[in-house]
BAMIDO-750282 format. One line per field, with one value per atom (N, C-alpha, C): x negated, y, z negated. Coordinates in nm, 3 decimals, padded with zeros to 5 digits. Example, Ala and Ser with C-alpha at 12.3 -4.5 7.8 and 13.67 -1.06 7.14 Angstrom:
<atoms>
px	(-01.319/-01.230/-01.320/-01.285/-01.367/-01.290)
py	(-00.569/-00.450/-00.330/-00.225/-00.106/00.003)
pz	(-00.780/-00.780/-00.780/-00.708/-00.714/-00.787)
</atoms>
This chain:
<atoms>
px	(-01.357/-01.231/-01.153/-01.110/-01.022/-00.883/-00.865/-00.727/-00.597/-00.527/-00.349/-00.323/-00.322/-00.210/-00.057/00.058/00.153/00.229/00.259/00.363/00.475/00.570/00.692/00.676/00.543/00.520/00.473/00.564/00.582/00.455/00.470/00.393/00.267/00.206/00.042/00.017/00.074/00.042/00.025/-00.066/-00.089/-00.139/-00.072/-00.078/-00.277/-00.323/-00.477/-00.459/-00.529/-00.488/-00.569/-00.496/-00.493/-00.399/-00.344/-00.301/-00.158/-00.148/00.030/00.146/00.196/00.362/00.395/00.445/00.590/00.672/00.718/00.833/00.935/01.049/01.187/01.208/01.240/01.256/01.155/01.073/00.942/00.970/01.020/01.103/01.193/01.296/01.431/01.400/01.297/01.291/01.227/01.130/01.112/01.198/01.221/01.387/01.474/01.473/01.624/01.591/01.435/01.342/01.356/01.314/01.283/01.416/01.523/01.650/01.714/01.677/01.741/01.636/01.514/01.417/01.331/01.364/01.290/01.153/01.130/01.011/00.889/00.934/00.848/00.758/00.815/00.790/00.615/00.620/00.438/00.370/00.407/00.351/00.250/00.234/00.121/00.119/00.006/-00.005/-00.041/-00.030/-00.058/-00.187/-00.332/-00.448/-00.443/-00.512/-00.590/-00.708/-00.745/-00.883/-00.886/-01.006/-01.036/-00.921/-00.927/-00.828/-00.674/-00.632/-00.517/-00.404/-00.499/-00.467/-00.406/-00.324/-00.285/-00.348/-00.427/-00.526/-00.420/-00.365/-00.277/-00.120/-00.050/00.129/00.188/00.185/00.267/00.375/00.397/00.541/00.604/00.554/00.575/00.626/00.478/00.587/00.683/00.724/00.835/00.970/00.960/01.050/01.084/00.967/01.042/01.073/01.011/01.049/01.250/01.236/01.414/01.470/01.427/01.461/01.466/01.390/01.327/01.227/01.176/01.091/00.973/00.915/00.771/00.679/00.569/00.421/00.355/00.301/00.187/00.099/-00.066/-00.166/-00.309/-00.381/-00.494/-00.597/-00.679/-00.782/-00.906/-00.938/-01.119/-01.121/-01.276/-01.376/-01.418/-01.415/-01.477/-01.430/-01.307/-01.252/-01.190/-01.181/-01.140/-01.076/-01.051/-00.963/-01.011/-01.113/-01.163/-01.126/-01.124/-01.031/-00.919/-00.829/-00.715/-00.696/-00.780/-00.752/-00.794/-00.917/-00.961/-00.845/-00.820/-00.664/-00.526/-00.498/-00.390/-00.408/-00.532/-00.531/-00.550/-00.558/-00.543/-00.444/-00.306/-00.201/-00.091/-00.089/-00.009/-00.104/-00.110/-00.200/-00.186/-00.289/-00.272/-00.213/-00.169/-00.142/-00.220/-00.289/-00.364/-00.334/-00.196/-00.094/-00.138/-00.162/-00.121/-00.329/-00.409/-00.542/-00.559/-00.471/-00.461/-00.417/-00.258/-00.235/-00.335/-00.414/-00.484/-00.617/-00.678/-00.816/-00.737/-00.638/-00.595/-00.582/-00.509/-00.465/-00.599/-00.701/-00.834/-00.930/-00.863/-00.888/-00.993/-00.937/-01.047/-00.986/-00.994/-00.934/-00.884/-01.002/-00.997/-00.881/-00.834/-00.706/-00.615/-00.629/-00.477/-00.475/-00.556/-00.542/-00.473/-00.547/-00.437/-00.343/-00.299/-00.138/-00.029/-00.135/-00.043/-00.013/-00.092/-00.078/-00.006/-00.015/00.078/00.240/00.275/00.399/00.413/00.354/00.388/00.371/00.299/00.333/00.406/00.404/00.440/00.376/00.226/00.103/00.124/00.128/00.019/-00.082/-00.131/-00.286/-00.426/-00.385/-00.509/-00.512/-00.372/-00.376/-00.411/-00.388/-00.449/-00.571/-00.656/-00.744/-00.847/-00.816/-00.815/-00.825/-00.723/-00.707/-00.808/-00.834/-00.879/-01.041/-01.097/-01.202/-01.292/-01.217/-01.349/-01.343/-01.365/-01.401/-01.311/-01.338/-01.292/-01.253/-01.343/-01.319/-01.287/-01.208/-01.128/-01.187/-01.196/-01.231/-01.368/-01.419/-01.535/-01.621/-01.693/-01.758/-01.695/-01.565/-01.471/-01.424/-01.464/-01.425/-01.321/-01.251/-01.169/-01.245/-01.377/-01.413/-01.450/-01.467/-01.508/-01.434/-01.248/-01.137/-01.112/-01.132/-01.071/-01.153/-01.253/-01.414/-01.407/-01.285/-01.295/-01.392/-01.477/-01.574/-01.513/-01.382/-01.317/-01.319/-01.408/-01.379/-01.332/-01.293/-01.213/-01.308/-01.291/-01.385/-01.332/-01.327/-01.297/-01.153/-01.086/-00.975/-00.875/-00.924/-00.879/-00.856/-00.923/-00.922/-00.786/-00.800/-00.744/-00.606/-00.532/-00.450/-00.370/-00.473/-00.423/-00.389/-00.516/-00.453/-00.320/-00.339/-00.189/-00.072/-00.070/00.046/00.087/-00.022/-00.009/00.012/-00.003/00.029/00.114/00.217/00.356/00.432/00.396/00.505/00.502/00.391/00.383/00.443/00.441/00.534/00.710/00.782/00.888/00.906/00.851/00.864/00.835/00.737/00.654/00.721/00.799/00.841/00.712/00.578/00.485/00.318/00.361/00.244/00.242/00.319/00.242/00.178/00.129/-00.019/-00.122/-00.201/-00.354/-00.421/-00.411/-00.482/-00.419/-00.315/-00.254/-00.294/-00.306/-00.368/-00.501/-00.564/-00.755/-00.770/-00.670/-00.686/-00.632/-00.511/-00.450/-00.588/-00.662/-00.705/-00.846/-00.900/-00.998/-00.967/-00.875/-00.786/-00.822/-00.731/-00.723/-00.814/-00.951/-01.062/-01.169/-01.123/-01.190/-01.161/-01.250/-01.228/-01.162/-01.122/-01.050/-00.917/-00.877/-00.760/-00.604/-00.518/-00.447/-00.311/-00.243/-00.173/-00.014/00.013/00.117/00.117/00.043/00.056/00.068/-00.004/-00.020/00.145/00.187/00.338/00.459/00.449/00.527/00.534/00.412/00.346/00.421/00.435/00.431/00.632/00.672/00.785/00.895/00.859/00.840/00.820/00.721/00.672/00.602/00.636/00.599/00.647/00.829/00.844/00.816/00.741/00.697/00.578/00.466/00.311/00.289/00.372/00.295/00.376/00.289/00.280/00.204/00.270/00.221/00.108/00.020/-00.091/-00.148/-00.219/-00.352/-00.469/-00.517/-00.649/-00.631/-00.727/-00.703/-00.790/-00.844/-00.871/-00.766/-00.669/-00.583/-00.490/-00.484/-00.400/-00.446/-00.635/-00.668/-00.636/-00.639/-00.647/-00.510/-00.376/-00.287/-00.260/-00.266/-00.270/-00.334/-00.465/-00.542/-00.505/-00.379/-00.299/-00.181/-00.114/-00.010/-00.048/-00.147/-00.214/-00.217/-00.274/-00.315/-00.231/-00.106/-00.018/00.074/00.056/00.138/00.027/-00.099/-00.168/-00.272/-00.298/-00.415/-00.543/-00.608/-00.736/-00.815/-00.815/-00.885/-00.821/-00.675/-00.666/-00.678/-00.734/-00.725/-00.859/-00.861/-00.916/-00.994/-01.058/-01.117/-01.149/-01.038/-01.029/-01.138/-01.190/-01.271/-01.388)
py	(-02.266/-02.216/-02.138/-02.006/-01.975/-01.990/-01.978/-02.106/-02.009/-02.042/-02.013/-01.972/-01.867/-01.832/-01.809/-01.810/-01.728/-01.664/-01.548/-01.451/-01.395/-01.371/-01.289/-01.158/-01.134/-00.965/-00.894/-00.851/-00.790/-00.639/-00.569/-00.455/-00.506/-00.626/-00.630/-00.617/-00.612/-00.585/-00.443/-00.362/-00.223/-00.211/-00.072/-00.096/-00.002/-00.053/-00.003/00.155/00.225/00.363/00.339/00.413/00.415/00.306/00.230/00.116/00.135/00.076/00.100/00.127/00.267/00.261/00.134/00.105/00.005/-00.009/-00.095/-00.092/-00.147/-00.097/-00.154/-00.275/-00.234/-00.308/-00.457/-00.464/-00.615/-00.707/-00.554/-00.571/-00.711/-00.654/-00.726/-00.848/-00.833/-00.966/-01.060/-01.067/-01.144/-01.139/-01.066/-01.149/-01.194/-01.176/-01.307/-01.416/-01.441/-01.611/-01.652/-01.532/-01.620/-01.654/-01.569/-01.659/-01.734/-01.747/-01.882/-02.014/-01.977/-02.118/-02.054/-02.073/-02.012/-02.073/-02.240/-02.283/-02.205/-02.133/-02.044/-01.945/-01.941/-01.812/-01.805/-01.970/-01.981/-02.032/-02.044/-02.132/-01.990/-01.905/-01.849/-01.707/-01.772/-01.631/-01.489/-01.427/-01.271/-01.267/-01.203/-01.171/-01.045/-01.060/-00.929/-00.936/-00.799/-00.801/-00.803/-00.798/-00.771/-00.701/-00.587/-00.476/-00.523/-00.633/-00.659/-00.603/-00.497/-00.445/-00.516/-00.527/-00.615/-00.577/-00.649/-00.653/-00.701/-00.811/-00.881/-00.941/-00.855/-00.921/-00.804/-00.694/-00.636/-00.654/-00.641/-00.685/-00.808/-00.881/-01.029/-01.010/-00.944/-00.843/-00.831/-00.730/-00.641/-00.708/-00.843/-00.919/-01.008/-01.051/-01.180/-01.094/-00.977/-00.878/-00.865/-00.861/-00.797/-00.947/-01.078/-01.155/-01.249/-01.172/-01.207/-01.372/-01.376/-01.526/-01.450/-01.591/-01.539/-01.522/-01.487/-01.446/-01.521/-01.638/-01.670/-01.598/-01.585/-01.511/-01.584/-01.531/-01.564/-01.432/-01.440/-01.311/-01.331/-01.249/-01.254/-01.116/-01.127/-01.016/-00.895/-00.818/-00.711/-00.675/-00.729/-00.662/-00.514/-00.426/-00.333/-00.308/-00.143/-00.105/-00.184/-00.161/-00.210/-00.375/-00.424/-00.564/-00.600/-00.480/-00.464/-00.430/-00.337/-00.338/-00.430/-00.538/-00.637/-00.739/-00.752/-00.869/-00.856/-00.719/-00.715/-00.685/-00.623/-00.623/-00.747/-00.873/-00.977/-01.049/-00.952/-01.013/-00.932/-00.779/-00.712/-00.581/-00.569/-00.448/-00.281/-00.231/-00.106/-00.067/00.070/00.210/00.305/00.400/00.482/00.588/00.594/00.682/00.625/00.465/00.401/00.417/00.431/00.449/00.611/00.647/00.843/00.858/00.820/00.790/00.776/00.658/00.578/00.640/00.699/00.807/00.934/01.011/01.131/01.120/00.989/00.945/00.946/00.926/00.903/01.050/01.106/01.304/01.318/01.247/01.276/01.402/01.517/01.636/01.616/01.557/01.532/01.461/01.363/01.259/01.327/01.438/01.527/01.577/01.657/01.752/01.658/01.581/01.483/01.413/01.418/01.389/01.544/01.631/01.764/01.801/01.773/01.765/01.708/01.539/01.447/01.512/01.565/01.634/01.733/01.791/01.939/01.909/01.812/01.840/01.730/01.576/01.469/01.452/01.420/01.408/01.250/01.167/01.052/01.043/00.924/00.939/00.985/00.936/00.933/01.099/01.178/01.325/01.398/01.340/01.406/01.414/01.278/01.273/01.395/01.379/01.496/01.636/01.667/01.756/01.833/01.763/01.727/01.736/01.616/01.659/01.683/01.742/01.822/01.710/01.584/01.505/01.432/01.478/01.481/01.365/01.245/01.101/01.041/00.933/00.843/00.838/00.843/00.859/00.935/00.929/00.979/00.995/01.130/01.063/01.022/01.016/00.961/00.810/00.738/00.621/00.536/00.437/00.336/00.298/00.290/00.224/00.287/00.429/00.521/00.615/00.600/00.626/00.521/00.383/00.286/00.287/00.384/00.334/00.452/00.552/00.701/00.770/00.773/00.857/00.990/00.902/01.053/01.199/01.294/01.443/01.548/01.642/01.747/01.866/01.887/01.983/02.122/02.196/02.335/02.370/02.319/02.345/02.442/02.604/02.730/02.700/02.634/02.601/02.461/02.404/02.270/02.292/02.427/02.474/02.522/02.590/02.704/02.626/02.579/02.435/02.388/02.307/02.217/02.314/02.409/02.518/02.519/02.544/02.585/02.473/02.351/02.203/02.184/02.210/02.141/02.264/02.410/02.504/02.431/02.392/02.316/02.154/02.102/01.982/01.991/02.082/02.152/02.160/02.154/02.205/02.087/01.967/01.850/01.756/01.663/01.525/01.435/01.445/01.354/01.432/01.544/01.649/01.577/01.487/01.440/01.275/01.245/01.136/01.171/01.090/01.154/01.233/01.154/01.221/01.368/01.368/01.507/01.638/01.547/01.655/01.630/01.598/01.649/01.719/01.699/01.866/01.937/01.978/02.086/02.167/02.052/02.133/02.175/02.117/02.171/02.312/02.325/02.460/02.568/02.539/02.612/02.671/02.565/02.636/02.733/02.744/02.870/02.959/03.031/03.188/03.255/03.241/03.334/03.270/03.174/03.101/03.213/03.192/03.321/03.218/03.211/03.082/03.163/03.260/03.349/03.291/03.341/03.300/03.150/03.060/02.916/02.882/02.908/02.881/02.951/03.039/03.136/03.061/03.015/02.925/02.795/02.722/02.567/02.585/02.704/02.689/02.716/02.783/02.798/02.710/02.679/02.590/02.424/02.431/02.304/02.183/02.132/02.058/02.071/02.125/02.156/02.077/02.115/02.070/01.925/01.952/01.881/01.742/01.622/01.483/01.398/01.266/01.204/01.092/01.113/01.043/01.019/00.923/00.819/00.851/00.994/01.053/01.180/01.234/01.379/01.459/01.403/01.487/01.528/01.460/01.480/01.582/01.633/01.678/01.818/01.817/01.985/02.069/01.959/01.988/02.074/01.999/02.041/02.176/02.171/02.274/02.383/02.408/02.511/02.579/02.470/02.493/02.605/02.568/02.593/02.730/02.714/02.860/02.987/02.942/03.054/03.076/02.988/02.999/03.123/03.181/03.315/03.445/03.375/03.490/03.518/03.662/03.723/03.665/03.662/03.577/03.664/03.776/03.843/03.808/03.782/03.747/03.555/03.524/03.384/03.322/03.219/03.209/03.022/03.013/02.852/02.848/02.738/02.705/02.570/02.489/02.416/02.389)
pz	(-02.504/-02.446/-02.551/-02.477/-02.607/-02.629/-02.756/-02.798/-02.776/-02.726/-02.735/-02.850/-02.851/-03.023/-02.979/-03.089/-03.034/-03.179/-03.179/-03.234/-03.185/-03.336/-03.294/-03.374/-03.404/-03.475/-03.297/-03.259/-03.100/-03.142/-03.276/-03.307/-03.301/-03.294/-03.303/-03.167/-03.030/-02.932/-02.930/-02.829/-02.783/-02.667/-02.599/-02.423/-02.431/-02.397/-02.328/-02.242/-02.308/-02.277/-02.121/-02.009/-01.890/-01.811/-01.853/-01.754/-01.710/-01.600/-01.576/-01.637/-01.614/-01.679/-01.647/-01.747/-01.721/-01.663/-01.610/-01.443/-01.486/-01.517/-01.595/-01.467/-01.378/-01.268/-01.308/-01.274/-01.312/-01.480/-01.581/-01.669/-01.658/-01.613/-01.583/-01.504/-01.401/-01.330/-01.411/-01.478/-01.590/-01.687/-01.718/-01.845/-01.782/-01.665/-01.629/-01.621/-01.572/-01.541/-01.667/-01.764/-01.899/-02.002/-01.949/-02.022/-01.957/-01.838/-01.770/-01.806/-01.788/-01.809/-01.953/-02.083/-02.185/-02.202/-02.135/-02.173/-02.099/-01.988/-01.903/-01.976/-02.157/-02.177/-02.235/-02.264/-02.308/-02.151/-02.088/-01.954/-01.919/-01.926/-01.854/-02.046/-02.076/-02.201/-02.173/-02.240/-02.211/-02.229/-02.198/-02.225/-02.302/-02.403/-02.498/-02.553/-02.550/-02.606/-02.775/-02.842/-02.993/-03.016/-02.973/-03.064/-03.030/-02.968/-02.970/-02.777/-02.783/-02.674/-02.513/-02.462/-02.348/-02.210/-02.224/-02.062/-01.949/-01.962/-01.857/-01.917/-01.853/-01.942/-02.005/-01.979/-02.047/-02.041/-01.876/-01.844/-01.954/-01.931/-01.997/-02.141/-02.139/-02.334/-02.339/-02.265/-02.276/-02.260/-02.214/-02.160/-02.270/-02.288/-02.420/-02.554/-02.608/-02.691/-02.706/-02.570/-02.568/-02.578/-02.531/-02.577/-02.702/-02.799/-02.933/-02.933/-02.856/-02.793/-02.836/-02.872/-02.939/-02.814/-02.841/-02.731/-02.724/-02.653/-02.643/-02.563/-02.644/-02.607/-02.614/-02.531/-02.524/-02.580/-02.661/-02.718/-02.671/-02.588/-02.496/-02.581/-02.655/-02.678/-02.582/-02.589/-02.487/-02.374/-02.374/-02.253/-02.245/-02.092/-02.141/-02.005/-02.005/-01.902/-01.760/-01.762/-01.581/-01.578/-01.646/-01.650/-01.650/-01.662/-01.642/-01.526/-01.418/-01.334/-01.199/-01.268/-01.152/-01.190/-01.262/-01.294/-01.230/-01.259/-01.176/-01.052/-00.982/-00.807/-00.796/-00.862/-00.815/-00.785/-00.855/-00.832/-00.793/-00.862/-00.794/-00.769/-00.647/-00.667/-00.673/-00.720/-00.826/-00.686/-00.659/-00.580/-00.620/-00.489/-00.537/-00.658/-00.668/-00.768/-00.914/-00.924/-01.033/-01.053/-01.005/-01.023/-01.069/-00.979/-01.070/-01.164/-01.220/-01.299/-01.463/-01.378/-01.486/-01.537/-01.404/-01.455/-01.535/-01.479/-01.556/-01.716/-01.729/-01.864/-01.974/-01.898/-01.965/-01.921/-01.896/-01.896/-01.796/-01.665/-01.573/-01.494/-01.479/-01.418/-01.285/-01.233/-01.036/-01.026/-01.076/-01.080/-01.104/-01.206/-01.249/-01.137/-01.053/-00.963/-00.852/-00.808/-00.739/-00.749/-00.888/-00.912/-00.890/-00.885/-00.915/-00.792/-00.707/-00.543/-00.499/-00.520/-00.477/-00.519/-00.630/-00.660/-00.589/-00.591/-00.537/-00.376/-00.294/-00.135/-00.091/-00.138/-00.064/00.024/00.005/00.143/00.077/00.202/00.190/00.137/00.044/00.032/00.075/00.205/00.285/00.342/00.332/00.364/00.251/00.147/00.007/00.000/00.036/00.008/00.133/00.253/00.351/00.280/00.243/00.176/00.088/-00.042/-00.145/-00.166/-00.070/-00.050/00.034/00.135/00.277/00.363/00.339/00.395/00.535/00.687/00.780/00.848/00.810/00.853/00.752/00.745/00.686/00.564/00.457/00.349/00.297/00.450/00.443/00.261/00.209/00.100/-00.032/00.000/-00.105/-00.058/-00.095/-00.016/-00.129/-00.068/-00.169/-00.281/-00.257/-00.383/-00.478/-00.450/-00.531/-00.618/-00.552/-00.598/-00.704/-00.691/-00.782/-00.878/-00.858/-01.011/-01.080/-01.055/-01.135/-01.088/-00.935/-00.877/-00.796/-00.758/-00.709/-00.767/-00.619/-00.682/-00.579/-00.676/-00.593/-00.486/-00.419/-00.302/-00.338/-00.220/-00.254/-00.287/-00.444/-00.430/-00.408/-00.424/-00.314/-00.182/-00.089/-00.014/00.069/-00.055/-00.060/-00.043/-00.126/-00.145/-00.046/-00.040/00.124/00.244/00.291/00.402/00.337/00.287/00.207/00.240/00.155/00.190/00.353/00.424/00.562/00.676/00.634/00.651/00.626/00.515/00.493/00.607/00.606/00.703/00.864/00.872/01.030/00.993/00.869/00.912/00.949/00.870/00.905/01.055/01.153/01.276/01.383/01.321/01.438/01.302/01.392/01.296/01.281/01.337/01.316/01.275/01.243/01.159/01.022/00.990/00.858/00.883/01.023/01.037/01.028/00.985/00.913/01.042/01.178/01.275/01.307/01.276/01.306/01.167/01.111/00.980/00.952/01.043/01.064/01.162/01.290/01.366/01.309/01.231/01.204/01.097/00.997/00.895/00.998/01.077/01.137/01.270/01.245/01.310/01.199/01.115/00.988/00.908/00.904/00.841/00.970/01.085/01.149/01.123/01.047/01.065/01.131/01.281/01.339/01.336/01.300/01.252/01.239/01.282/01.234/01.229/01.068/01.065/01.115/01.083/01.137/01.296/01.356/01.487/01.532/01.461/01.494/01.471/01.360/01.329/01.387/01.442/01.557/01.683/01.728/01.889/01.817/01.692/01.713/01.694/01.642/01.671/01.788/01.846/01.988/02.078/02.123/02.219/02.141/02.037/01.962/02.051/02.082/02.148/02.277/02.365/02.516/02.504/02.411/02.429/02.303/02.223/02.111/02.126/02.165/02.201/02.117/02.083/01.962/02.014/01.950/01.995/01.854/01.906/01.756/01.764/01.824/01.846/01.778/01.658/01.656/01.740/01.871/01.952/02.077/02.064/02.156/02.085/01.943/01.902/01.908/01.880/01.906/02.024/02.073/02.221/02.250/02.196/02.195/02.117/02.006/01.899/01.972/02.018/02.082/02.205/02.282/02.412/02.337/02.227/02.185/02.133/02.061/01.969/02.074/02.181/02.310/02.391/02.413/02.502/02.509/02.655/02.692/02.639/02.599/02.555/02.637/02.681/02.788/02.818/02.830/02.840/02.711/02.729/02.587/02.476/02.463/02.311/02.297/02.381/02.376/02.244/02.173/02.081/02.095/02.092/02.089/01.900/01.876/01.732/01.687/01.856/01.831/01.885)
</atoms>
């Protein structure tokens, strides 16, 4: 078993490159437990590996630090980032943000690109990931587990772009264009060729509240979208987007 140590040299700790910013907030809620009940402060030790590094407790750090209370720690060999992250989804769990975050930090590009996205549109995950990489059903070949293992990658990001752009001008107009089912018809609109987004956004502002009805099918939504796209238009300029 390995043994309990504890210190008040707070500098031999170091945060494990990739792992959670720090949450002032989680901060504070542990320093108020621990200056109201101080014996709390060895009752559960911090985990680190060889190099000193904090696998589990930073928070905890950061808390008895400002309270000048020493650390108790536990030191396991060989641990590393991916133990940091099966530890804490065991207790608080990551966010796909805090897994991007954590690959970018460790210079994975695909993760930057999807943090740069997540800033720049305010998509949901699961519309990012839409987005992002081609993939039309629910995570389709990007799946959860392949996001949390640093497998996540980016598809045609020219592409990725353009949709996105042309997705946020149609959320402006439908209060429920930003549900995932509503943004797998819109992007499967969008990538037809005869697609003409001028017009789609002219028709959804217009006649948007007449046709467009909220439903949990994105086949009910092409359906709509393709009503809306053609509407008031000749039979020759009429267009099938699906």
């Amino acid at each position: 078993m390995n043994k309990v140590q504890q210190t008040e040299d707070y500098s031999s700790f170091t945060r494990i490159k990739g792992n959670r910013t720090i949450n002032k907030a989680q901060v504070k809620k542990l320093y108020d437990s621990f200056n109201e009940h101080p014996e709390l402060a060895s009752a559960v030790p911090i985990i680190v590996n060889d190099k000193m590094e904090i696998i589990d407790g930073q928070h905890r750090k950061e808390a008895l630090k400002k309270l000048g209370l020493p650390i108790s720690y536990v030191q396991i060999d060989g641990l590393d980032l991916r133990d940091v992250q099966i530890v804490n989804s065991a207790t608080k769990n990551w966010s796909p943000t805090d897994y991007a975050r954590s690959f970018a930090e460790l210079g994975n590009d695909n993760y930057k690109t999807y943090l740069e996205f997540r800033e720049k549109y305010h998509f949901t995950h699961s519309i990012l990931m839409l987005m992002l990489t081609g993939a039309m059903q629910r995570d389709g070949g990007n799946t959860t587990y392949s996001f949390r293992h640093g497998k996540f990658k980016v598809g045609n990001l020219e592409q990725a772009n353009k949709i996105s752009k042309q997705f946020k001008d149609v959320v402006a107009y439908y209060k429920r264009a930003d549900s995932r089912v509503f943004a797998v018809a819109f992007k499967r609109a969008a990538i037809n060729p005869n697609y003409n987004h001028k017009r789609m956004l002219e028709k959804i502002q217009a006649y948007g509240a007449k046709f467009l009805k909220d439903s949990p099918y994105a086949e009910d939504y092409m359906r709509q979208l393709e009503k809306i796209y053609n509407y008031h238009n000749g039979q020759e300029n009429r267009v099938r987007l699906f």
